[in-house]
Each structure stands twice: as structure tokens, then as C-alpha cells.
N, CA and C of each residue as an Amber inpcrd file, in Angstrom:
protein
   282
  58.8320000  94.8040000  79.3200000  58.4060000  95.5860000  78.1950000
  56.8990000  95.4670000  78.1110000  56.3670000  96.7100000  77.8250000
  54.8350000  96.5230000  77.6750000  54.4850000  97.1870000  75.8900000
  52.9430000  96.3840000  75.6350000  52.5720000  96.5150000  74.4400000
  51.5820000  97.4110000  74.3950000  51.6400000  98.8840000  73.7260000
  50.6100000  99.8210000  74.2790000  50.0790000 100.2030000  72.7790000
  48.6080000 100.2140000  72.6310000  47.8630000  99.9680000  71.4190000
  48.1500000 101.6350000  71.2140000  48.5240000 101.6960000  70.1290000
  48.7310000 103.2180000  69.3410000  47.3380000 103.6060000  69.7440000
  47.4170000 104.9260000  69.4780000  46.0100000 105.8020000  68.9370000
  45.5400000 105.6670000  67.7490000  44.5610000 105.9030000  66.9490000
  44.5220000 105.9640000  65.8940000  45.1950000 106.9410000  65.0690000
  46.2020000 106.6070000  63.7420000  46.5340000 107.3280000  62.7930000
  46.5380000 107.3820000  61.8050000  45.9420000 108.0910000  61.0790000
  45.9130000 108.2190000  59.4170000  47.0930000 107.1890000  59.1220000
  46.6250000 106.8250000  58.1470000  48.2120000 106.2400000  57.0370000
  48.5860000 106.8780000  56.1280000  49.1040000 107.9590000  56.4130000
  49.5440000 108.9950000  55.7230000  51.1420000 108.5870000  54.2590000
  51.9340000 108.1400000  55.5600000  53.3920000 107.7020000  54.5550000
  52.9080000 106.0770000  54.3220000  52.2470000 105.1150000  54.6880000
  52.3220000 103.6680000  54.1210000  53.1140000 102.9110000  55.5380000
  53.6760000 103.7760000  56.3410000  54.5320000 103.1080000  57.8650000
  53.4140000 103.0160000  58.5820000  53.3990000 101.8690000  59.1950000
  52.5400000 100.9230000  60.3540000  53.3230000 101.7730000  62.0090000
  52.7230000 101.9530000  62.6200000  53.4780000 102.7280000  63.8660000
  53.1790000 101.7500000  64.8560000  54.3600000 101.6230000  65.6400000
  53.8950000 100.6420000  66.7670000  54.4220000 101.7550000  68.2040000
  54.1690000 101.7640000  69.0870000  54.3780000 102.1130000  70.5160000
  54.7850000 100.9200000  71.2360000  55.9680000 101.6570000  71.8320000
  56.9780000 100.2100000  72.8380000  57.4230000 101.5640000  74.0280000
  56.7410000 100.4410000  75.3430000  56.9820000 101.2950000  76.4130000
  58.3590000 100.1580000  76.9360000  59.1480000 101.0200000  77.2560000
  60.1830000  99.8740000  77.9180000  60.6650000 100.5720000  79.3000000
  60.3120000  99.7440000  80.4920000  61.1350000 100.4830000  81.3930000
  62.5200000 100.9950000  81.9310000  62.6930000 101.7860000  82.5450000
  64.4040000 102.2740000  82.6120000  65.5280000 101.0620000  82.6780000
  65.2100000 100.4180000  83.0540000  66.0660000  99.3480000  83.6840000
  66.5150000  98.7160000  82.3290000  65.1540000  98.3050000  82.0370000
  65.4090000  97.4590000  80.3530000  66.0970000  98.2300000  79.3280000
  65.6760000  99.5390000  79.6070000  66.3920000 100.3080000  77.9520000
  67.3540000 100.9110000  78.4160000  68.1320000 100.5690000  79.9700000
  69.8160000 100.8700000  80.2250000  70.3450000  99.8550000  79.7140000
  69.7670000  98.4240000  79.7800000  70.5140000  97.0590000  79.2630000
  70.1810000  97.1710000  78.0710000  69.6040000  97.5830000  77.1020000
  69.6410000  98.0840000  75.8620000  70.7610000  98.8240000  75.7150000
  70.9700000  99.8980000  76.0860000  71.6650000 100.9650000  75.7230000
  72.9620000 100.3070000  75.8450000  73.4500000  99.4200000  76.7940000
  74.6930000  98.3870000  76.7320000  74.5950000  97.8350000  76.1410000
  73.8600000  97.1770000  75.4220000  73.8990000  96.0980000  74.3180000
  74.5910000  96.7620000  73.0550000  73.2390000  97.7190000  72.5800000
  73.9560000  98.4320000  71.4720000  75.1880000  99.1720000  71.7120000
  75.5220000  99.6350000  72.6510000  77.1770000 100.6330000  72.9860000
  78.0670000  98.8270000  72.5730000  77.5830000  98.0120000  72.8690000
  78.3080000  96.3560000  72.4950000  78.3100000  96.1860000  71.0340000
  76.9870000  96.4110000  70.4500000  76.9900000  96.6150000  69.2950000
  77.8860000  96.9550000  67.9560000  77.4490000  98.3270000  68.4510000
  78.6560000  99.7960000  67.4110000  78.9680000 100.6070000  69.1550000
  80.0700000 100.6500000  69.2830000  80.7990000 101.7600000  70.4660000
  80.6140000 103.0810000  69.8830000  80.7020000 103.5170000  68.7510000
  80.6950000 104.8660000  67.7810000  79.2700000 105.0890000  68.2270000
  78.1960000 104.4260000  68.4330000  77.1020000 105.2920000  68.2320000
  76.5180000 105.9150000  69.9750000  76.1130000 107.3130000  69.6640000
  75.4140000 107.5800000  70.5670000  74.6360000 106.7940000  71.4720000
  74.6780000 106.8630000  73.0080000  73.8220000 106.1710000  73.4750000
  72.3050000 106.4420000  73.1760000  72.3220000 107.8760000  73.1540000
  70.8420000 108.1830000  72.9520000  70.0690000 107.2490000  71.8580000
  70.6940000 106.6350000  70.6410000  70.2860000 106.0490000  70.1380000
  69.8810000 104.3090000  70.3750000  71.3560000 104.1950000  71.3780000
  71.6330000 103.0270000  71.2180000  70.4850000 101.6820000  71.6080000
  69.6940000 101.9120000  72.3320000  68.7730000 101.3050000  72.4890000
  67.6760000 100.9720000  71.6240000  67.1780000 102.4830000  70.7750000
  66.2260000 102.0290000  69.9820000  67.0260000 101.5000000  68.9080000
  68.4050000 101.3020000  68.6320000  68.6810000 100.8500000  67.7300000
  68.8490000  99.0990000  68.0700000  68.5900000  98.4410000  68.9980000
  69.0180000  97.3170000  69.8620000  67.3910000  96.8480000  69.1720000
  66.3550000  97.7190000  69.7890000  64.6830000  97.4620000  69.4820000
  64.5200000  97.1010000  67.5920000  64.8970000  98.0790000  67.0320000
  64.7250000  98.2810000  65.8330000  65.4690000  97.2350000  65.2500000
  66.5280000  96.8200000  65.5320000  67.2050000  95.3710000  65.1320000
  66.5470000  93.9760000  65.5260000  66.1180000  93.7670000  66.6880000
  65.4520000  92.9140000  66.9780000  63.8980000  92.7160000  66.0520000
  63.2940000  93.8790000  65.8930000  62.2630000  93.5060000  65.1500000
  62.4550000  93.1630000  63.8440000  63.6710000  94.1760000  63.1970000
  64.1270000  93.6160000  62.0360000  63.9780000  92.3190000  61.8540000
  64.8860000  91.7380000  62.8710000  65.1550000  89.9580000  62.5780000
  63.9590000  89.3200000  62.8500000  63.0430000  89.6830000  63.9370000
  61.6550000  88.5810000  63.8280000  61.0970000  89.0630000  62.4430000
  61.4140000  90.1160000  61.6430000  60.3380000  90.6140000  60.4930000
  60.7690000  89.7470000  59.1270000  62.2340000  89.7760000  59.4740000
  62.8130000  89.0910000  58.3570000  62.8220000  87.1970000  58.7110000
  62.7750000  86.9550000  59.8510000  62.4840000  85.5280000  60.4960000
  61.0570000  84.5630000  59.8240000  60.2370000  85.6550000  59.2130000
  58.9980000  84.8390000  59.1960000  57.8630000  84.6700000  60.3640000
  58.3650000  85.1390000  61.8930000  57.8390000  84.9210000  63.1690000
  56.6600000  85.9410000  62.9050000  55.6690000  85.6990000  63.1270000
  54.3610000  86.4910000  63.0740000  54.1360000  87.1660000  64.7620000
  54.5740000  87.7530000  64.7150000  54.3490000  88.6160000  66.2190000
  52.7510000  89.5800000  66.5660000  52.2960000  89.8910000  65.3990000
  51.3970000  90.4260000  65.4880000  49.8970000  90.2050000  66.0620000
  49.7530000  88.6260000  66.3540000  48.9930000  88.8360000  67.2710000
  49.3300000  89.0790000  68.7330000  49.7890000  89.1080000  69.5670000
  50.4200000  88.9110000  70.3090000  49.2720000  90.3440000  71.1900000
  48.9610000  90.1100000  72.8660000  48.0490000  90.5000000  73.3410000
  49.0460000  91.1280000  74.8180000  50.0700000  90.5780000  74.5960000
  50.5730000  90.9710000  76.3530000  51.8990000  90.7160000  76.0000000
  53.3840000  90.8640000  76.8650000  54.1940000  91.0370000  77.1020000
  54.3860000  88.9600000  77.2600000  53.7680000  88.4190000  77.4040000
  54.1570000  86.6550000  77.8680000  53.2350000  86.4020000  76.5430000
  52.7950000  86.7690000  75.7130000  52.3290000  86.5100000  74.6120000
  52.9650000  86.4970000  73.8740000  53.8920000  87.7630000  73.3790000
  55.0920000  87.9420000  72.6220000  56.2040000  87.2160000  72.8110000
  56.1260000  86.7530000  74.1770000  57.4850000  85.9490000  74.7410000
  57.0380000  84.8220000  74.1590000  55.9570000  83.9340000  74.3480000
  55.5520000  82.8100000  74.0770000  55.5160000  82.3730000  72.6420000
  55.2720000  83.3340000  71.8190000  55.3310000  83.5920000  70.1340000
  56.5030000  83.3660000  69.6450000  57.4610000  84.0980000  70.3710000
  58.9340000  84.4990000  69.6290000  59.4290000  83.4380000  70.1070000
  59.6390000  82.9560000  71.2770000  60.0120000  81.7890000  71.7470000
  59.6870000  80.1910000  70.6660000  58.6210000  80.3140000  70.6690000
  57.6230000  79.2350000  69.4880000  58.8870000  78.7910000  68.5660000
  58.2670000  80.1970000  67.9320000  59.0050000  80.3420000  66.4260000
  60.3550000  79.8750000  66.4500000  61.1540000  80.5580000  67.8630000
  62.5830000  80.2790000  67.1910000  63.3290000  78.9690000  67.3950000
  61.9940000  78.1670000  68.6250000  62.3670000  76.8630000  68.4960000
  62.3630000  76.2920000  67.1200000  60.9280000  76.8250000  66.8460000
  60.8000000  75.6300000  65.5120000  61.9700000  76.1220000  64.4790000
  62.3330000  77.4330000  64.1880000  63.2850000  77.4900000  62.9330000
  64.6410000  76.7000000  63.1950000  64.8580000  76.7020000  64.7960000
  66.2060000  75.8330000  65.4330000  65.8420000  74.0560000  64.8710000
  64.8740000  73.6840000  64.8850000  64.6570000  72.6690000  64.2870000
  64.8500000  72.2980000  63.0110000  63.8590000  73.2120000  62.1580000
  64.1880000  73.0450000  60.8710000  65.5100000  73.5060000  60.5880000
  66.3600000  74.3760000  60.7770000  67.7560000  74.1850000  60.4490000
  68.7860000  72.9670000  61.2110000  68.0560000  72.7260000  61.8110000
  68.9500000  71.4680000  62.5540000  68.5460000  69.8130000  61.5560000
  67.3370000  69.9940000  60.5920000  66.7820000  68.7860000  59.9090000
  67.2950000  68.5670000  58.9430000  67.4180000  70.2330000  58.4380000
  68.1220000  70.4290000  56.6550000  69.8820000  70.1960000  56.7280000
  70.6130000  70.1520000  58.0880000  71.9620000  69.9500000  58.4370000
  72.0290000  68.3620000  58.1690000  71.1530000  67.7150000  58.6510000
  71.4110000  66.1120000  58.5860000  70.9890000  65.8550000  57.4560000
């Protein structure tokens, strides 16, 4: 997956726009994921709906993704984070 800096756009509605290039390969194993997902939904969707869930959960996670400069940046970030939340829920268990 690559991280491709928008163009500039007005902020017209208050939505932040991001651009996600994903290659074929990746957004066929998408498109299986989500058909894993919901079977009812279109494939055409099914991928960006796989994307759009995933960011959901880092958005709702607390994981700050936004700096993130490259494709092993984002990996290295998200990775971070979900060690440490695996921790802290593993501290508040004992």
C-alpha cells in the first residue's frame, strides 16, 4: 500500500480526504476479506469497505497514524500502538 499526498482541497464539507493507492493484488485480498466480512455485499465495495473499517478502528484506537511518511512508517506506528494497547489491557486483567 502506498501513501499519496492529496492535492490541495478546499474544506468545503469539514471531511479531511485522504488518497490510498493499493495495488491489485492487495485490494483482491481485500475484496476476500470483506466478501468474509458481509457475503451480501457487493464486491465492488468490498474492499473499500475492509479500508474504511480498518481506519475506523485505528481512529477509534487512539493510534495516531498521521504522521506517518511511508508505507513501513505506518506499519511501524500501527504496530507500536497495538503492542502497547495489548499491554495495557493485559495490566488492567491482572
Amino acid at each position: 500500500m502506498k501513501i499519496v499526498a492529496a492535492k490541495t482541497v478546499e474544506n468545503e464539507t469539514g471531511n479531511d480526504i485522504e488518497t490510498v493507492v493499493v495495488p491489485r493484488a492487495q485490494f483482491d485480498y481485500l475484496g476476500r476479506v470483506g466478501n468474509e466480512m458481509n457475503p451480501a455485499m457487493p464486491m465492488a465495495f468490498a474492499g473499500a469497505h475492509v479500508i474504511r473499517t480498518l481506519l475506523e478502528r485505528f481512529e477509534e484506537s487512539g493510534i495516531d497514524l498521521t504522521e506517518a511518511t511511508s508505507e513501513q512508517e505506518l506499519t511501524q506506528i500501527a504496530a507500536r500502538g497495538m503492542r502497547q494497547r495489548g499491554r495495557e489491557r493485559h495490566r488492567t486483567r491482572d
